[in-house]
Every structure is written in structure tokens, then in C-alpha cells.
C-alpha positions in Angstrom: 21.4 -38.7 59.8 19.8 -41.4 57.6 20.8 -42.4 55.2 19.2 -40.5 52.4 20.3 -37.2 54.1 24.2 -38.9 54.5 23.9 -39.0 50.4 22.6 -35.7 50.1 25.3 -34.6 52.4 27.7 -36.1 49.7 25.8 -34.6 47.1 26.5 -31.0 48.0 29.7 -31.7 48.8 30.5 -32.7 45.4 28.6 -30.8 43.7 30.6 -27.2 45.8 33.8 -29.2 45.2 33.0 -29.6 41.2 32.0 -25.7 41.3 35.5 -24.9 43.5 37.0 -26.7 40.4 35.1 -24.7 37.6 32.6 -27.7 36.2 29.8 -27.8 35.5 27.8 -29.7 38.3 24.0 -30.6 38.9 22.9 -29.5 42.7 20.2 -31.9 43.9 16.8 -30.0 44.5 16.4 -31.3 47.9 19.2 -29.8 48.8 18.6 -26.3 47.6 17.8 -24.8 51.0 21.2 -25.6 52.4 22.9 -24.6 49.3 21.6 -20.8 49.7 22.1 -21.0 53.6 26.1 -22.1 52.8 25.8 -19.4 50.0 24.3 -16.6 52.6 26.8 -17.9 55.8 30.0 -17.9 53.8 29.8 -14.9 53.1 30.1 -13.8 56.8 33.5 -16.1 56.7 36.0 -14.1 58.3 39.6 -14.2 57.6 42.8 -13.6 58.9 46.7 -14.0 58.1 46.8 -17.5 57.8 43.3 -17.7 55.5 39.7 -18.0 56.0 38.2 -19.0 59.1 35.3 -21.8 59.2 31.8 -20.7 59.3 31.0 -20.9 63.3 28.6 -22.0 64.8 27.2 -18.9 66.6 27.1 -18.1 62.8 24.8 -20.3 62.1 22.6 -20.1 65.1 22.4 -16.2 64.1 21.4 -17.9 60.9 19.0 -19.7 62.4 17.0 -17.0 64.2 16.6 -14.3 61.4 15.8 -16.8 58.9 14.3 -19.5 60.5 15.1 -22.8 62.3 17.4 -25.0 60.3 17.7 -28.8 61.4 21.2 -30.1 63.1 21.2 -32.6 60.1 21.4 -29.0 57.7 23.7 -27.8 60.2 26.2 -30.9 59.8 25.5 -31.0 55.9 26.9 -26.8 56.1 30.0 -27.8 58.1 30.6 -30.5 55.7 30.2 -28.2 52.3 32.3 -25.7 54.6 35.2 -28.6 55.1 35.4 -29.1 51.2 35.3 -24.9 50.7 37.7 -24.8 53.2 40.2 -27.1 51.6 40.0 -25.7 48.2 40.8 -22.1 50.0 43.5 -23.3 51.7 45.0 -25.8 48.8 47.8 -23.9 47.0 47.6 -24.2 43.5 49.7 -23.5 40.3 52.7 -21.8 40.9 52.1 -20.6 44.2 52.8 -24.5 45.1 55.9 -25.0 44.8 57.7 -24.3 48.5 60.1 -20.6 47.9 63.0 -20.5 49.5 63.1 -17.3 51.6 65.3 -14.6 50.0 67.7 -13.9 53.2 67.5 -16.9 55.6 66.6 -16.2 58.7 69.3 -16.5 61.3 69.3 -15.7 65.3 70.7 -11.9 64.0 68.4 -11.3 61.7 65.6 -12.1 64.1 67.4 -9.9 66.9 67.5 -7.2 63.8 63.8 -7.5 63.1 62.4 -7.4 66.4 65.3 -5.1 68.3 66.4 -7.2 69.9 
């Protein structure tokens, strides 16, 4: 990357953390095409128990053939914006931060009772 791309990279990062955090931010005009390709690709972000997964790869190559070629230094500015989306996903907040203390503690019988054993 040179380095004009490396401070757009950190541009859009900033500018999808400042969003994740409800302000009001400025996204760089050269970086508008990789803003609407994160926009369009996390929405095909599948999730599971533990949370969201990251955008993959085969993801993005899928992106990359119905839309058009994208360049690897888009595709490592994407997984970069997809780090800091990520981390504001997975970041508890409020009062969902503070650690709860299960209700019955689980003990070698109560596991043995929950699985039949």
C-alpha cells in the first residue's frame, strides 16, 4: 500500500468507528467506493452464538465478480473497516458489561443433570 492509500485506510476506519459511536463523521471521497462495497458485504455477515462472523474472503471475491474487480489494497482497507466493525459488535456496552454471576453455579451434578449424564 502507499502511503496515501495506508491514510485512507485510516480514514475509513475512523470515520465507521465515529459512525459505530453515533457522530457525526466526514467519509473521504476517495474512499466512497470501498465505503458502499463494506456497506453491500456486511450485510452478507453471518452470525452465530458467539456473534458476527468476519466478512470472508470468498465473500469478497463473490463481490468481486458480480460487481467488478476490486484491488487487494480495497480488499485490505474492507478487512480493516471490518476489524473496527467487528470490535464495536463484539464490545459489550452499558449494562450488559458488567460480568453476571450465573444464577445456579454450575457444579459436576448439575452438568451430569443437564446433559443425562
Amino acid at each position: 500500500m502507499t502511503p496515501a492509500q495506508d491514510r485512507l485506510k485510516d480514514q475509513l476506519c475512523a470515520a465507521l468507528a465515529g459512525i459505530l459511536r453515533r457522530k457525526k463523521v466526514h467519509i473521504p471521497e476517495a474512499g466512497l467506493p470501498v465505503w458502499e462495497s463494506f456497506l453491500t458485504l456486511t450485510q452478507t455477515r453471518r452470525h452465530h452464538a458467539n456473534g458476527p462472523e468476519p466478512i470472508s474472503l470468498l465473500e469478497i471475491e463473490a463481490y468481486n465478480r458480480m460487481f467488478g474487480p476490486i484491488s487487494r489494497q480495497h480488499v485490505e482497507m474492507l478487512l480493516a473497516m471490518d476489524l473496527v466493525w467487528l470490535e464495536w459488535a463484539v464490545k459489550p456496552s452499558g449494562k450488559s458489561a458488567k460480568k453476571k454471576e450465573p444464577v445456579i453455579p454450575l457444579t459436576a451434578e448439575m452438568f451430569d443433570f443437564a446433559f443425562g449424564r
